[in-house]
OpenMM code with the backbone's topology and positions (N, CA, C; nanometers):
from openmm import Vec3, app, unit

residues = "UNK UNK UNK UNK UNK UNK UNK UNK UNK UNK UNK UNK UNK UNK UNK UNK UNK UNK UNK UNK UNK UNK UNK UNK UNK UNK UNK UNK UNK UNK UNK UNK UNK UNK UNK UNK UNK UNK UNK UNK UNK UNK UNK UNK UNK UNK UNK UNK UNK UNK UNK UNK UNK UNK UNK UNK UNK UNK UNK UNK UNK UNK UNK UNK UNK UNK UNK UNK UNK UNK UNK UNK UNK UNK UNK UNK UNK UNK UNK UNK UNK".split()
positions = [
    Vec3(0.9087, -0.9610, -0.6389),
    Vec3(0.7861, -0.9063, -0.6927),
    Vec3(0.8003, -0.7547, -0.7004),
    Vec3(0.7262, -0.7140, -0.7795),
    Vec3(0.7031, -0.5499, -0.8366),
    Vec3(0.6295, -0.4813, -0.7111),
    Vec3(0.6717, -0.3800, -0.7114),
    Vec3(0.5414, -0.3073, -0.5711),
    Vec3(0.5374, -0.2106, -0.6096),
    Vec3(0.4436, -0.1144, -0.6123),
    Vec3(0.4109, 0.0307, -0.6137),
    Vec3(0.3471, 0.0712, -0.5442),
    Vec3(0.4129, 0.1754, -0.4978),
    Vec3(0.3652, 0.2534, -0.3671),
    Vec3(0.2889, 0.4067, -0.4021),
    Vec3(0.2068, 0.4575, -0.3339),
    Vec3(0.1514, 0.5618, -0.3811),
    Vec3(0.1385, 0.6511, -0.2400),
    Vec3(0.1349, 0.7633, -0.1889),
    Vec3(0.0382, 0.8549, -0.0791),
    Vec3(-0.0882, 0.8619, -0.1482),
    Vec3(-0.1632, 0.8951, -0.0154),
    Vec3(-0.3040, 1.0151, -0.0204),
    Vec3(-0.2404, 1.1083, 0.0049),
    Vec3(-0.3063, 1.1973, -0.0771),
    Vec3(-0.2665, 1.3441, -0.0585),
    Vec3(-0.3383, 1.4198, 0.0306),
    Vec3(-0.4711, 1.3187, 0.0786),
    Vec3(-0.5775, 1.3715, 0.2030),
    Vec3(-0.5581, 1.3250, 0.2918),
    Vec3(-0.4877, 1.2046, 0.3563),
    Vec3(-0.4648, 1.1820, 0.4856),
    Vec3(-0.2350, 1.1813, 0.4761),
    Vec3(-0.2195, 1.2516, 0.5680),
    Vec3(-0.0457, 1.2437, 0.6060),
    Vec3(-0.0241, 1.1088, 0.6346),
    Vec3(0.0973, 1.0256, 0.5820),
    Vec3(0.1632, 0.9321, 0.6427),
    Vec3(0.0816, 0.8000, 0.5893),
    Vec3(-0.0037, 0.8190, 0.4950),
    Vec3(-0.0886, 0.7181, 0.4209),
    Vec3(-0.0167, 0.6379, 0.3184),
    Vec3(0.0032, 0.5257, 0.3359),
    Vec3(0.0535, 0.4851, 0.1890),
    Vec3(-0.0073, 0.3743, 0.1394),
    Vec3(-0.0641, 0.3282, 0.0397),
    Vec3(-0.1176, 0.2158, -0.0271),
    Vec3(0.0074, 0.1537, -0.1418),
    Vec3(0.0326, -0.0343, -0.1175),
    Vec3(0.1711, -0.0549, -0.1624),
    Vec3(0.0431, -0.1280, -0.2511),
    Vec3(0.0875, -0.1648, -0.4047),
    Vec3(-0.0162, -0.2137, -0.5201),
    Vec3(0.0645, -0.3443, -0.5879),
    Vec3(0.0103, -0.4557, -0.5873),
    Vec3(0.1106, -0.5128, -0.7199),
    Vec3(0.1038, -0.4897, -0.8768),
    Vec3(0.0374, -0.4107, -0.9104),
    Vec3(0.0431, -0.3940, -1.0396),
    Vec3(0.0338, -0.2348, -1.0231),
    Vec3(0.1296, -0.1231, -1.0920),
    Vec3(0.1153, -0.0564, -1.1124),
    Vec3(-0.0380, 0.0343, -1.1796),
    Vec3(-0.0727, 0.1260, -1.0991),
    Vec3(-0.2239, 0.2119, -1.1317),
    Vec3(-0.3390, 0.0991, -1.1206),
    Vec3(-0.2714, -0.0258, -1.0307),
    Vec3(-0.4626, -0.0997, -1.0545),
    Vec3(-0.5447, -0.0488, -0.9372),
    Vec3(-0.5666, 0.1094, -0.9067),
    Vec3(-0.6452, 0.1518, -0.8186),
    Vec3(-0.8144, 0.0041, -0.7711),
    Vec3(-0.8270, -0.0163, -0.8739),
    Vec3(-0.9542, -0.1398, -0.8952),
    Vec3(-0.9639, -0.2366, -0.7991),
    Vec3(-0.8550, -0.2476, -0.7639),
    Vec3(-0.8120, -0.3524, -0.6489),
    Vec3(-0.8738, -0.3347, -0.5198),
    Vec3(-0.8435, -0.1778, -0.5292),
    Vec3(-0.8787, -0.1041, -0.4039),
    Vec3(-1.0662, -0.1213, -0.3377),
    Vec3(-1.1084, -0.1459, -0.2511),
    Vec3(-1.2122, -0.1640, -0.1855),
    Vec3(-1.2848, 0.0199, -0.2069),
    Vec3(-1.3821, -0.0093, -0.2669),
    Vec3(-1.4355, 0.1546, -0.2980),
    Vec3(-1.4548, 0.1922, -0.1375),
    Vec3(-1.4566, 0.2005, -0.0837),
    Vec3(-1.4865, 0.2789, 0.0518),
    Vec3(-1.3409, 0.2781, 0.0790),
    Vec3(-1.2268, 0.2669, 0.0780),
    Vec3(-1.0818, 0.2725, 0.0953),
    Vec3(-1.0793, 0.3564, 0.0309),
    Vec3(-1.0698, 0.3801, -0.1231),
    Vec3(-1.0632, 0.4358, -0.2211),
    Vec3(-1.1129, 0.5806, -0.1972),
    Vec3(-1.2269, 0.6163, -0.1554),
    Vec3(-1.2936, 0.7579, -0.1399),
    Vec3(-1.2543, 0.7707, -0.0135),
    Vec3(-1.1952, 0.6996, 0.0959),
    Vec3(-1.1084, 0.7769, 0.2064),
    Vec3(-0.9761, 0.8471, 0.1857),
    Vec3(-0.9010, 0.7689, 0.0757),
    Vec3(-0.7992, 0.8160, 0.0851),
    Vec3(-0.7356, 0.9051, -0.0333),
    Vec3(-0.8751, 0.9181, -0.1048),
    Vec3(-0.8680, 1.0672, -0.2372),
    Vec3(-0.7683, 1.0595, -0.3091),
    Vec3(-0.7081, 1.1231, -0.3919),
    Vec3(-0.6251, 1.1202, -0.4513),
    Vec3(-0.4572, 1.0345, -0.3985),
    Vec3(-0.4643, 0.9536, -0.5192),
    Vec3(-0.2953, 0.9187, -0.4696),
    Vec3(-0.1936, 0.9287, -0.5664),
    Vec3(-0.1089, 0.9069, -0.5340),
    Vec3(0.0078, 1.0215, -0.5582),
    Vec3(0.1274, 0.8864, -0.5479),
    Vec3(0.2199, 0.8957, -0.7149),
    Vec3(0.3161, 0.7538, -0.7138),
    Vec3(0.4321, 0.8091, -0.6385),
    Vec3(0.4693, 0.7257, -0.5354),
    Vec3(0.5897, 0.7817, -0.4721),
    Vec3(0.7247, 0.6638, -0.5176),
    Vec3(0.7478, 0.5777, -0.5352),
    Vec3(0.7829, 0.4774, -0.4831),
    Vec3(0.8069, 0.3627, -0.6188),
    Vec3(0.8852, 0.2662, -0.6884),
    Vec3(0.8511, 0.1638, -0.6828),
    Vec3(0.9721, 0.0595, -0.6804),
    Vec3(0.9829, -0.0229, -0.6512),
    Vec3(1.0459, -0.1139, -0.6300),
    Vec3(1.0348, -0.2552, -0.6094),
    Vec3(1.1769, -0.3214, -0.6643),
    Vec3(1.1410, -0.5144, -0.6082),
    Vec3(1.1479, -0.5378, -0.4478),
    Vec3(1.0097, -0.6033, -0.4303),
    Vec3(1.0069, -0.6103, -0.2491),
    Vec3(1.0422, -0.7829, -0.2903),
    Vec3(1.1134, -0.8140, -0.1476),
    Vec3(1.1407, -0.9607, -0.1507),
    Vec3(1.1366, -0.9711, 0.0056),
    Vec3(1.1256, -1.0673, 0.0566),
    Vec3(1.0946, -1.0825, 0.1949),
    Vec3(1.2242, -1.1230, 0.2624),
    Vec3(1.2893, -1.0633, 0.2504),
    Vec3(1.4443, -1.0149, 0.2958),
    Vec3(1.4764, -0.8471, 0.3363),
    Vec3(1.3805, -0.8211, 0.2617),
    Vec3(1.3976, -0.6314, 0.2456),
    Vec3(1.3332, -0.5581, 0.3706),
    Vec3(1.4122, -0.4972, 0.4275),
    Vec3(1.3689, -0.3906, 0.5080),
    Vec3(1.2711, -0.3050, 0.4778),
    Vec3(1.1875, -0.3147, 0.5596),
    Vec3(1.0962, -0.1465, 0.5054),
    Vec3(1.0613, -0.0886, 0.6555),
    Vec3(1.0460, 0.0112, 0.5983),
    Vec3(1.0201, 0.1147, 0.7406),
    Vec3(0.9325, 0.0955, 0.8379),
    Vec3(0.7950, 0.0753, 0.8093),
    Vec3(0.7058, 0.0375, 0.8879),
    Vec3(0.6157, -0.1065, 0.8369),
    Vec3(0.6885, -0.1660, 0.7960),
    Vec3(0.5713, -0.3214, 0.7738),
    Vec3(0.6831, -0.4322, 0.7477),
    Vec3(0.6639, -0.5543, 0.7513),
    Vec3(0.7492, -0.6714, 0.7608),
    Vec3(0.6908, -0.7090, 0.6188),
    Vec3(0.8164, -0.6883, 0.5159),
    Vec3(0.8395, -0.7444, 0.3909),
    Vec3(0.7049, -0.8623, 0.3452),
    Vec3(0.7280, -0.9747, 0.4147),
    Vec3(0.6491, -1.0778, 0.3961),
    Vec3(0.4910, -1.0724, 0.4009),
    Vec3(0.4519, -0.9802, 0.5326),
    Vec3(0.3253, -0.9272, 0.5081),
    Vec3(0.2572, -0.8835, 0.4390),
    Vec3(0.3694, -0.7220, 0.3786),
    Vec3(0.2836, -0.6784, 0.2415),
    Vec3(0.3266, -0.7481, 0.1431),
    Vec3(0.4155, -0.8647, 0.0835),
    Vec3(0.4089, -0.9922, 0.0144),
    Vec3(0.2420, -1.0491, -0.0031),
    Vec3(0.2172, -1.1029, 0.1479),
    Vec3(0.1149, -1.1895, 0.1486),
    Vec3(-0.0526, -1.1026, 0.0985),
    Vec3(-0.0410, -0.9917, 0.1540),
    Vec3(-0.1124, -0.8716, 0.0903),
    Vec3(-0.1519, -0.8709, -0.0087),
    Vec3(-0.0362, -0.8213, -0.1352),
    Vec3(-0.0418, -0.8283, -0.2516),
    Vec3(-0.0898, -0.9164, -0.3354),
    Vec3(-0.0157, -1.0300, -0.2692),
    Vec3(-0.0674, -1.1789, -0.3749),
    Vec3(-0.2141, -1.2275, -0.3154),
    Vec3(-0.2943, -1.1745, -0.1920),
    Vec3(-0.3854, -1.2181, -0.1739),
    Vec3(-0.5178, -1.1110, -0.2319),
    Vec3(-0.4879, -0.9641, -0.2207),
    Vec3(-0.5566, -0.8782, -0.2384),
    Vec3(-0.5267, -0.7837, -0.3442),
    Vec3(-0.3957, -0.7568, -0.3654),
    Vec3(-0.3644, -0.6575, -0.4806),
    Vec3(-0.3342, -0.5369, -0.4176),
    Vec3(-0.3428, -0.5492, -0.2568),
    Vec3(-0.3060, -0.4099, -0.2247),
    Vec3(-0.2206, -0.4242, -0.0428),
    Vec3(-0.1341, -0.3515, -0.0103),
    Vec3(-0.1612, -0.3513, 0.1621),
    Vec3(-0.1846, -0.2289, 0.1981),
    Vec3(-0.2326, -0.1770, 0.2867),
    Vec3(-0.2704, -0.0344, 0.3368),
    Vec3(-0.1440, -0.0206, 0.4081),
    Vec3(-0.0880, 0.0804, 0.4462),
    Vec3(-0.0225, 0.1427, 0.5551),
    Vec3(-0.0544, 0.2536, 0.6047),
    Vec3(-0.0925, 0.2648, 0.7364),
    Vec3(-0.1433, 0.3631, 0.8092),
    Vec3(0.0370, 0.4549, 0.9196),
    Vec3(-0.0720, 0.5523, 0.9094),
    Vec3(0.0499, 0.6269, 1.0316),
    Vec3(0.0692, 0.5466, 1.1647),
    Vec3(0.1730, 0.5519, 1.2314),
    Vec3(0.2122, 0.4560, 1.3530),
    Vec3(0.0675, 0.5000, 1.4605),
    Vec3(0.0140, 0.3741, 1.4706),
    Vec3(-0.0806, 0.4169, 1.6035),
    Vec3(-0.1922, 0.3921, 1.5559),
    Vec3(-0.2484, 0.3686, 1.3644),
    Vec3(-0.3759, 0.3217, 1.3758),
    Vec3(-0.3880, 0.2368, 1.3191),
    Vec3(-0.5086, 0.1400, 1.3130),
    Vec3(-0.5385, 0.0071, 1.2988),
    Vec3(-0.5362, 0.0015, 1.1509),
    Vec3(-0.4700, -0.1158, 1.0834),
    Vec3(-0.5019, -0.1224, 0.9207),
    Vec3(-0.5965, -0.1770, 0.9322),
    Vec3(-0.7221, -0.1317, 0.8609),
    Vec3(-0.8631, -0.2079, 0.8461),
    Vec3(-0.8524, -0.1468, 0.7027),
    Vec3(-0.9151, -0.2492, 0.6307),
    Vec3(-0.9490, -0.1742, 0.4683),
    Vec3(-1.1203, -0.1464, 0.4527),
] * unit.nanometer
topology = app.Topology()
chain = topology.addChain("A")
for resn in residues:
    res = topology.addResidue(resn, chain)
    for name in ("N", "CA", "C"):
        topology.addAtom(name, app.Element.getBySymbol(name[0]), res)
């Protein structure tokens, strides 16, 4: 599957991973006005084999295909959307 990754440019270490490129829409409006502007860093085929830095492949898999989005927070706080 396709993933696109973006920062906030208002919170450090923020990243929101998308399955469809720019579908901000996806996003829960109160998520959305926390994390202000975002910013494309990123995109790539995730497969649940793939390493990623801070989240287990399959998770933000299950994410995507359930919601359209996974949050990633800096190490230490809770993903709540």
């Amino acid at each position: 599957m396709r993933c696109h990754v973006y920062k906030s440019r208002t919170r450090p270490d923020t990243y929101i991973y998308l399955a469809e490129k720019d579908d901000f829409d996806a996003l829960p409006d109160a998520l959305r006005q926390r994390l202000g502007m975002l910013e494309p860093v990123l995109e790539f085929d995730l497969t649940p084999e793939r390493r990623l830095a801070r989240s287990d492949a399959a998770t933000v898999i299950a994410a995507l295909q359930a919601q359209g989005f996974h949050l990633q927070l800096p190490p230490g706080q809770a993903e709540t959307a």
